[in-house]
C-alpha positions in Angstrom: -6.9 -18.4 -10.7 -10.6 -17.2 -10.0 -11.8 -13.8 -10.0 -12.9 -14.6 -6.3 -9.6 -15.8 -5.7 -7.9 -12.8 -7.0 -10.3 -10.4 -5.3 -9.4 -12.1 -1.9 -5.7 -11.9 -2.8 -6.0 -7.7 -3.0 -7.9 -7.3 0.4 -11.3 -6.7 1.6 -13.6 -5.4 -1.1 -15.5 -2.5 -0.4 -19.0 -2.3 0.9 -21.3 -3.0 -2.0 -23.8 0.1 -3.2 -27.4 -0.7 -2.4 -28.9 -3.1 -4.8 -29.5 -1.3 -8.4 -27.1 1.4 -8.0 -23.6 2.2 -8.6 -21.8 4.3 -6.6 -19.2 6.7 -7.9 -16.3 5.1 -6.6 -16.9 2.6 -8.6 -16.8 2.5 -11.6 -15.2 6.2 -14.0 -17.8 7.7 -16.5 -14.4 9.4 -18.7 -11.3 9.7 -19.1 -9.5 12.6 -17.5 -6.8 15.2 -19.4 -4.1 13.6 -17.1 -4.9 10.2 -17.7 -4.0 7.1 -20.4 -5.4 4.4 -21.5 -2.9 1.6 -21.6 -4.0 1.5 -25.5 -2.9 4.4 -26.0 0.1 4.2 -24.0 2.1 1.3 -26.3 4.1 3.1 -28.8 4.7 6.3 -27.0 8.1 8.0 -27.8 10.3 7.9 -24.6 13.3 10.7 -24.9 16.3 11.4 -22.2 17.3 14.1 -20.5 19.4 15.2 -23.5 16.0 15.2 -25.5 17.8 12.2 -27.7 15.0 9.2 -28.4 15.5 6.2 -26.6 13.1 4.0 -27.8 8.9 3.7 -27.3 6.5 1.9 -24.3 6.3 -1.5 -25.5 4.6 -2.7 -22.0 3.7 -1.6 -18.7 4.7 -3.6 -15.7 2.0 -4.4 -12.9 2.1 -5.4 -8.8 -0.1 -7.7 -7.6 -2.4 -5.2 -6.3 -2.9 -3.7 -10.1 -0.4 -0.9 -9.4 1.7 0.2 -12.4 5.4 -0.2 -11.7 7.3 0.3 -14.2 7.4 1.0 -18.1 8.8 -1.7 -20.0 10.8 0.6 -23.1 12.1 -1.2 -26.7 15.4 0.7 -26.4 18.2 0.9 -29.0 18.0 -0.9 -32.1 17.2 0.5 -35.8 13.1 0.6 -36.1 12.7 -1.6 -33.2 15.4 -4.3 -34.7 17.9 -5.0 -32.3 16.0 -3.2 -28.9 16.1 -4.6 -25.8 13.3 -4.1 -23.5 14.1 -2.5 -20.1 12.1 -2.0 -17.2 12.1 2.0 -15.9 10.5 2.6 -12.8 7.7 4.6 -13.6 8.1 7.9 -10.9 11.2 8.1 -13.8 8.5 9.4 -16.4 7.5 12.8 -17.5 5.1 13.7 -20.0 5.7 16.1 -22.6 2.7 17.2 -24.3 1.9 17.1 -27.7 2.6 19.6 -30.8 -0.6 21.3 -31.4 0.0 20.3 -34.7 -2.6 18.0 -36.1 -1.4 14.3 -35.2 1.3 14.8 -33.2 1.7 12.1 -29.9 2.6 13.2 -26.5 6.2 11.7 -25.6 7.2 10.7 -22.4 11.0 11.7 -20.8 13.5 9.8 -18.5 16.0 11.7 -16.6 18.6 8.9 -18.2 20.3 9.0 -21.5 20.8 6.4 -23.7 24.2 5.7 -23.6 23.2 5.4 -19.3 20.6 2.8 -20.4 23.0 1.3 -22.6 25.0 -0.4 -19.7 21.3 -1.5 -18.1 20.5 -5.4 -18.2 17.6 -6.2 -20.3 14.4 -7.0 -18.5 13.5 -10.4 -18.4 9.6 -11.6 -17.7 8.4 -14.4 -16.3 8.0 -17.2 -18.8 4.3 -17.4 -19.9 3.3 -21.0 -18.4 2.7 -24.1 -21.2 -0.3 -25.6 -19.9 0.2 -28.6 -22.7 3.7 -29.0 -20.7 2.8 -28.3 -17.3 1.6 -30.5 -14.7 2.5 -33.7 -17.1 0.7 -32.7 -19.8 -2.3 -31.6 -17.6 -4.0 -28.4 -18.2 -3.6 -25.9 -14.9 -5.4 -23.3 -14.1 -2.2 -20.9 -13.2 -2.0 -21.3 -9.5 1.4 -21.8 -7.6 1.8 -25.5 -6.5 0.7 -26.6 -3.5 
């Protein structure tokens, strides 16, 4: 897909700053105290509401309109060994700040247990699209068939 073509899918873009200038809106000069980068985000402890770990962010789940969904968490398992990914709605999350001991990582808390999350079907993604297989052989360029 193009980047015109994806733009066009979201809407009407807004109306451009005068020529040479950026307006504010725009683009974001720093990170905020409230925010994450998506970087920083992968690995993040998630705990339950009984404060017992139930596995890290492994991925974060998008809509079409760049909206985060959901947090895709590596539960269960032995050092990730064994987890199975499942997709929590992300108005689910809480953070819990860090220690204010040197090095310590914010966590972020579910009010779901493990042994809840236990009974949850794994996600499952879409499958990433073989462009040696698609289209005979043909290389695509990702959009749905006409």
């Amino acid at each position: 897909m193009t980047a015109a073509a994806a733009i066009a899918m979201l809407g009407a873009a807004p109306a451009p700053a005068a020529e040479g200038t950026v307006s504010s809106s725009q683009v974001i000069g720093a990170q905020g105290a409230d925010e994450w980068l998506a970087s920083q985000l992968r690995g993040t402890p998630v705990i339950g509401a009984d404060n017992q770990s139930i596995g890290e962010v492994v991925d974060v789940l998008f809509d079409r309109n760049g909206q985060a969904r959901a947090f895709v968490v590596g539960a269960g398992g032995v050092m990730g060994l064994g987890a199975k990914e499942i997709a929590i709605d992300i108005g689910e999350f809480h953070g819990v700040p860090a220690l204010t001991t040197e090095g310590a990582r914010p966590k972020l808390r579910v009010s779901l247990t493990r042994e809840v999350l236990a009974a949850v079907p794994e996600f499952k993604p879409l499958p990433v699209p073989d462009p040696t297989t698609a289209n005979g052989g043909e290389a695509t360029d990702g959009a749905a068939p006409r």
